[in-house]
Structure formats: C-alpha cells, structure tokens
C-alpha positions as CSV (number, residue, x, y, z in Angstrom):
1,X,-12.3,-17.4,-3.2
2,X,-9.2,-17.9,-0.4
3,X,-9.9,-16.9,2.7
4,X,-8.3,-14.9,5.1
5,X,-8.4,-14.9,9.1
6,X,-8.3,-11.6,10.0
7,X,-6.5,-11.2,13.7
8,X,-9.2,-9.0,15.8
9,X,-8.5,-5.2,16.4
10,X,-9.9,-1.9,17.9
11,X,-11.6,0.0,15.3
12,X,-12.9,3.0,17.0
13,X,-8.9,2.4,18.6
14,X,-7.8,2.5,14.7
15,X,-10.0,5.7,14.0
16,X,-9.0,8.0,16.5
17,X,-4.9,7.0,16.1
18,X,-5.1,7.5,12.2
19,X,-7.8,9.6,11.6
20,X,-9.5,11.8,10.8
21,X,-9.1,11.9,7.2
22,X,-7.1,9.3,5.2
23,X,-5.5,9.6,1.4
24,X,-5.6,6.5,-0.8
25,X,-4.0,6.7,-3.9
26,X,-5.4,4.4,-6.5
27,X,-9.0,4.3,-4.8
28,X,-11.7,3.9,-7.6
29,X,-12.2,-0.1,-7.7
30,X,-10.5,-3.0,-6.2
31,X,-8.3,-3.2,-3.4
32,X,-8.7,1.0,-3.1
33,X,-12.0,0.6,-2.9
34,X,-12.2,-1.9,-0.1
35,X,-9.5,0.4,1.8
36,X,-12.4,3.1,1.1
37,X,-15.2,1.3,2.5
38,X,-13.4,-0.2,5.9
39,X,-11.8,3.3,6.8
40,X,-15.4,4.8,6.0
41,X,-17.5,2.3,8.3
42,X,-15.1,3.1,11.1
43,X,-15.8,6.9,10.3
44,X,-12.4,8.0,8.6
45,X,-12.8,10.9,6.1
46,X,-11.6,10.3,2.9
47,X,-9.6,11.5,0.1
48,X,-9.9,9.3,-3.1
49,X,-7.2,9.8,-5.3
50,X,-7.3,8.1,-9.2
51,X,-7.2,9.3,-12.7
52,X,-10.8,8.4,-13.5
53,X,-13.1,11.1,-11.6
54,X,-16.6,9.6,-12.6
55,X,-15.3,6.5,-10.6
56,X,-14.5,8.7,-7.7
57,X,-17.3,10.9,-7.2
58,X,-19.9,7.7,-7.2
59,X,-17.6,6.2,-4.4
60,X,-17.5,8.9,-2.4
61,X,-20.8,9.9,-2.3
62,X,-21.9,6.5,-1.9
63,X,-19.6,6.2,1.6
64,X,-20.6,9.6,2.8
65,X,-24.4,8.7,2.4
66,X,-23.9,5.5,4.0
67,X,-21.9,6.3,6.8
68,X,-21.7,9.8,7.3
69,X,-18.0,10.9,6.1
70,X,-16.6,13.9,4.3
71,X,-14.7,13.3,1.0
72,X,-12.4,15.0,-1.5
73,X,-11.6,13.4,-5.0
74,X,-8.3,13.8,-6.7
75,X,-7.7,12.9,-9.9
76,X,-3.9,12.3,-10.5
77,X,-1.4,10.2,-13.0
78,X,0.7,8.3,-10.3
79,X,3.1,7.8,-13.1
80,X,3.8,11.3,-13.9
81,X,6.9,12.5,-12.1
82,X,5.9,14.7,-9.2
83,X,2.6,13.4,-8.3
84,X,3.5,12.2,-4.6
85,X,4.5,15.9,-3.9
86,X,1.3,17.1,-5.2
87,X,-1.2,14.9,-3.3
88,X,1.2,16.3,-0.5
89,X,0.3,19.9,-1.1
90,X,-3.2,19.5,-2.2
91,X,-3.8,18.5,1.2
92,X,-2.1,20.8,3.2
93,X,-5.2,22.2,4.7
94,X,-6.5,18.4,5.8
95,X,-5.4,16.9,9.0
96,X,-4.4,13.7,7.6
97,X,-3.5,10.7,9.6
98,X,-3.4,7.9,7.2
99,X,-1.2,7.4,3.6
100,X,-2.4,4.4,1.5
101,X,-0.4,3.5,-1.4
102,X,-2.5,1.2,-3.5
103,X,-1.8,2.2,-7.5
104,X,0.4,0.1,-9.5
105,X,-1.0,-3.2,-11.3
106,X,0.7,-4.2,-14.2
107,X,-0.3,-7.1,-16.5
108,X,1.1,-10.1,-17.2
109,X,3.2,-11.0,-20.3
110,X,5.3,-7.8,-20.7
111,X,8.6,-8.4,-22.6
112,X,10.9,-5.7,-21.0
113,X,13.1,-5.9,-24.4
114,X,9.6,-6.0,-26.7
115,X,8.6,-2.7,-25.0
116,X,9.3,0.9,-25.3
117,X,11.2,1.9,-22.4
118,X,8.9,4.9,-21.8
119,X,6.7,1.9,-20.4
120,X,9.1,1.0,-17.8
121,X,10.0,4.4,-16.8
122,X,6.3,5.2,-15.9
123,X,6.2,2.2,-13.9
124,X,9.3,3.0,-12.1
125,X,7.7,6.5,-11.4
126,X,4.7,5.1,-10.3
127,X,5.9,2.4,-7.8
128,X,9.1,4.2,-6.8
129,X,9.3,7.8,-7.0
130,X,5.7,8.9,-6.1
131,X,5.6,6.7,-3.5
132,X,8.8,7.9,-2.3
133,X,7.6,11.3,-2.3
134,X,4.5,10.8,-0.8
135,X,5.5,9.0,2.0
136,X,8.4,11.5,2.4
137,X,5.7,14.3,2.8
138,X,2.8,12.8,4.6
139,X,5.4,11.0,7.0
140,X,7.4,14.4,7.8
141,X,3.3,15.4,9.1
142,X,2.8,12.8,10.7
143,X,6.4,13.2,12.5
144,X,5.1,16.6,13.3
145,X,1.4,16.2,14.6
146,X,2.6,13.1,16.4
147,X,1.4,10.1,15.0
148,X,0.4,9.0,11.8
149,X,0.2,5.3,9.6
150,X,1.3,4.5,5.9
151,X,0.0,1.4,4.2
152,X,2.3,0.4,0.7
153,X,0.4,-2.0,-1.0
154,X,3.4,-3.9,-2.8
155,X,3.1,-7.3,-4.4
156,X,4.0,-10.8,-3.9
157,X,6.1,-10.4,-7.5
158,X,8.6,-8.5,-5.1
159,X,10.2,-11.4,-3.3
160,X,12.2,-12.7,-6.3
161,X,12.7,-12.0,-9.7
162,X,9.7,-12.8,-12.2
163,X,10.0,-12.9,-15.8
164,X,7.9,-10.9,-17.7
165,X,6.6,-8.9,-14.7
166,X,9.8,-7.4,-14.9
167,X,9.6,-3.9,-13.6
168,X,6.9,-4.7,-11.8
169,X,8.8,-7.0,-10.1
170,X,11.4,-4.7,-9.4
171,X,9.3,-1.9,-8.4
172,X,7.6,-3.9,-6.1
173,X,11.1,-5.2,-4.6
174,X,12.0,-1.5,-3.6
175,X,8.5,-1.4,-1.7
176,X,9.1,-3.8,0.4
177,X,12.6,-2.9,0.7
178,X,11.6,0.4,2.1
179,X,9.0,-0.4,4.1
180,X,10.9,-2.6,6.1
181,X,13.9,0.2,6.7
182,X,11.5,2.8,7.6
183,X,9.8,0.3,9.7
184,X,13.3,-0.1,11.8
185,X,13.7,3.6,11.8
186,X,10.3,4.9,13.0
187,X,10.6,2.9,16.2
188,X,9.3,4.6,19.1
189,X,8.3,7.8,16.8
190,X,4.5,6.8,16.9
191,X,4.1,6.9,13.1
192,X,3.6,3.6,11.7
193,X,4.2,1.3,8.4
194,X,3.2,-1.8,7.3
195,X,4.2,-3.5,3.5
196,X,1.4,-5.7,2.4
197,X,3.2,-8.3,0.0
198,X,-0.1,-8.5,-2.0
199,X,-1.6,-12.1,-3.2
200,X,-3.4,-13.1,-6.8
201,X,-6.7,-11.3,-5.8
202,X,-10.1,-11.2,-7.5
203,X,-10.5,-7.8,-8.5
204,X,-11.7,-6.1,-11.5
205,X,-8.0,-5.3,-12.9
206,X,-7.6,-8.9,-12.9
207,X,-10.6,-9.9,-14.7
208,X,-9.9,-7.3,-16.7
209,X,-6.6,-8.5,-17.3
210,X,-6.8,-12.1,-18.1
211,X,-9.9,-12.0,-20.0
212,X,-10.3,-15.1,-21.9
213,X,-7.3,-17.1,-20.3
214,X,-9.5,-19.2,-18.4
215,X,-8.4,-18.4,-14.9
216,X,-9.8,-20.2,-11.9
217,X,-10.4,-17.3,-9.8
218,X,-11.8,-19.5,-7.0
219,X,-7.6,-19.4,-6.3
220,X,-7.8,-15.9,-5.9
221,X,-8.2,-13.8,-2.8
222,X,-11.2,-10.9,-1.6
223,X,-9.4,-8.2,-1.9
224,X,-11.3,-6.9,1.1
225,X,-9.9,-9.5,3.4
226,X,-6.2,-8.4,2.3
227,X,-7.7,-5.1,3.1
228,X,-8.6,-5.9,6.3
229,X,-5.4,-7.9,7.2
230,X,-3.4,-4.8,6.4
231,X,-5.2,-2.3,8.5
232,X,-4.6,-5.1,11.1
233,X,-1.0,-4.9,11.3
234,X,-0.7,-1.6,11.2
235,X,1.5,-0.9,13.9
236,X,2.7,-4.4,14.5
237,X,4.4,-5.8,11.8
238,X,6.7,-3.6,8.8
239,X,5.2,-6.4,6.4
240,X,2.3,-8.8,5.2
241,X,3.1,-11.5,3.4
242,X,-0.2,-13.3,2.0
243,X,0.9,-16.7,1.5
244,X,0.3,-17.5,-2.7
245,X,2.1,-19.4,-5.8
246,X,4.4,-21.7,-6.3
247,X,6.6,-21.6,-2.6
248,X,3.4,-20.7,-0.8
249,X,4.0,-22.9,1.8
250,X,7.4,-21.4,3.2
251,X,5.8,-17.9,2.9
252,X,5.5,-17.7,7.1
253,X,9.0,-18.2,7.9
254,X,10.3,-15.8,5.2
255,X,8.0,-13.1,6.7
256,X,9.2,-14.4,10.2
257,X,12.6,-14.5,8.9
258,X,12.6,-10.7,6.9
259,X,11.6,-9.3,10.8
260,X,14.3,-11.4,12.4
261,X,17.1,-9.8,10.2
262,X,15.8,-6.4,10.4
263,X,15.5,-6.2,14.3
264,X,18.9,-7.3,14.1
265,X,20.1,-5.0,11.5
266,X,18.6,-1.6,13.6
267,X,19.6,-2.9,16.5
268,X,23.7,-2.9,14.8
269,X,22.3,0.4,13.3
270,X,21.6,1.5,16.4
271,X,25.2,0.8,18.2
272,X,26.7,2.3,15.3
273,X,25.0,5.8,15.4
274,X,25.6,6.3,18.9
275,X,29.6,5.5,18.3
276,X,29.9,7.6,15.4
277,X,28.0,10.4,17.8
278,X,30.2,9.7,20.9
C-alpha cells in the first residue's frame, strides 16, 4: 500500500480538547473503524454509529476490553432524512467533543440516467443533509461547552466532476465546500473542522466493490494512515487533500491554493460584516 507521513501531534493534547466521548457515523469497518481504534488508544469514549449492529457491538467491545473505554452503539440509515438530528438527540445526555462524518461510499459505474432517481436522492441525503444536520447540532454544543472538533470525511471525487460517480461527486463537492466556509467562520471560536479529500484506499467496501476487476491495490492507501493524517490537522488546516489519480501531482498547490482564497475571502467577509454593522 501508499504510504503516508503522518506530521507528529499531542495525543493525550488531542484527548483532553475533544474528548471525552466522540460520535462516528459510519464506524463498523474501514476508515470508521480506524477512526475507532485511534480515538480509543488515546482513551476517547465512543459512540459507533452504522446500520449493521452485529458489526458494532464486536467493535466496541473489543476497544473497551483493550483499552478501557465506554461505548454506545447506534444503529442508523444515514440516508433516511432526519438521521443527523437524531444522533443529535440520542446523545443529549453525552458530553460529546468530537463529530466524525465517515458514511457515504458509493460504487463505481453508476449511470445517473440508468438509475432510479430514488438512488440519488438517498445519496444526496446521506452526504448532504445528514451531515448538515449533524454538524449543525453537535457544532451549536460544541459552541456552547466551548470547544469541540468535526471531521467530514469527503472524497477526492469532489474536486471536479467525475462521470459515473455522479452524485457522489457532487455530494462530495458540497463537503468540501462546507467545510472550508465553516472553517473561515469558526475562527477564534475554539471549535474546529477539518475536510479530508479522501484517496483510493484499501478497505473492505473497496474490495467489496471491485471484486473481480483485477485492481492493484498495492495503489491504494491504509485507511488508518488517512485516519491518522486527519486527526492531525484537526485544528490546523479546513482540508486534507491526499494526493491520488490522474493530476496527483498538482494536488499540494490546489490544497495550498483552496486555503489561500479562503483566508482571503473571510478576511473581505470580515470587512463587510463590520460595514454593514457600523
């Protein structure tokens, strides 16, 4: 597999600014997982959210017998409208510190013509609206207990258009999109966000996924590093962009480039406010 260099950082640091208890959504294999199993060795408490409870329940025992943590399992459709407000409320009585968004993998080879549009609605919902609820409502606590982080695992498929990942595409677009305004508009409110402009990575959704086609997954990445490289720059950057396909190579300056026009822009919206105020 690809590797990653992971820039150093604080851990027990990490722990006691977004802890104690951390929600992932979409945590029962893969990337959700590894976001599991990092936030566990540094002692979070977790809630794992998915639609496949079996899968949960084995994690989160597993974590709390190996390194001590509490856990709640969820079992939620992240494509049924309303979802984002119920993880929301089904926490209220948590004192949660940390949001990851991690559900939303869609296969290759879609037509968005061939398919019913029901398909494409769900997606929307999944990537769009429940994230946008969720991180409306975890991020108005956070505002309030005074600090807080939200990770949005979006995709490289959201820096352009790409045939037959249409919707996914575009649903991944938005992510980014709103992650990087947020990102301009939380400064100096000690609640954090990071985008994480995910690579090709070797997880079982993949294999799953291209079963048969041959793929060289030695081109892939570990999930756990982009795991790691997330939780990294949380707090530092609004997004991650893993270099990967065919424009790999110019994927640093259009991260570098992405920053550079949003300092700029809440800097203007920042001179504008305080006219239209004075």
């Amino acid at each position: 597999m690809r590797k990653i260099e992971v820039p150093a950082f604080d851990r027990g640091q990490f722990a006691a600014k977004y802890g104690p208890w951390a929600i992932i959504a979409g945590a029962s294999e893969g990337t959700g997982a590894c976001y599991a199993e990092q936030l566990a060795l540094m002692g979070i408490n977790l809630v794992l959210v998915s639609r496949r409870q079996e899968a949960l329940d084995a994690l989160g025992q597993r974590l709390a017998e190996d390194h001590g943590i509490e856990f709640r399992t969820l079992t939620a459709d992240l494509s049924e409208p309303g979802t984002g407000a119920r993880l929301v409320a089904a926490t209220a009585d948590l004192d949660i510190g940390l949001y990851i968004s991690n559900a939303g993998a869609d296969g290759a080879g879609n037509s968005f013509f061939g398919a019913p549009v029901e398909r494409s609605l769900r997606l929307l919902t999944m990537n769009a609206a429940n994230v946008l609820e969720a991180t409306h409502g975890f991020g108005n606590r956070f505002l309030k207990r005074g600090g807080g982080g939200i990770v949005i695992m979006s995709s490289g498929a959201g820096l352009g258009g790409q045939p037959w990942l249409v919707m996914y595409s575009a649903t991944k677009a938005f992510e980014l999109n709103f992650v990087e305004s947020l990102w301009a508009e939380l400064d100096g409110k000690n609640v954090d966000i990071v985008g994480i402009a995910a690579p090709i990575m070797d997880t079982p959704t993949l294999r799953r996924s291209t079963e048969g086609l041959g793929i060289d997954y030695s081109m892939a990445y570990d999930p756990a590093d982009v795991c790691a490289l997330a939780l990294a720059n949380l707090g530092n950057e609004p997004l991650v962009l893993v270099p990967d396909g065919p424009d790999e190579d110019k994927i640093p300056q259009i991260q570098a480039d992405r920053k550079t026009r949003l300092v700029a822009l809440a800097e203007w919206g920042k001179d504008y406010t305080a006219a239209a105020d004075a």
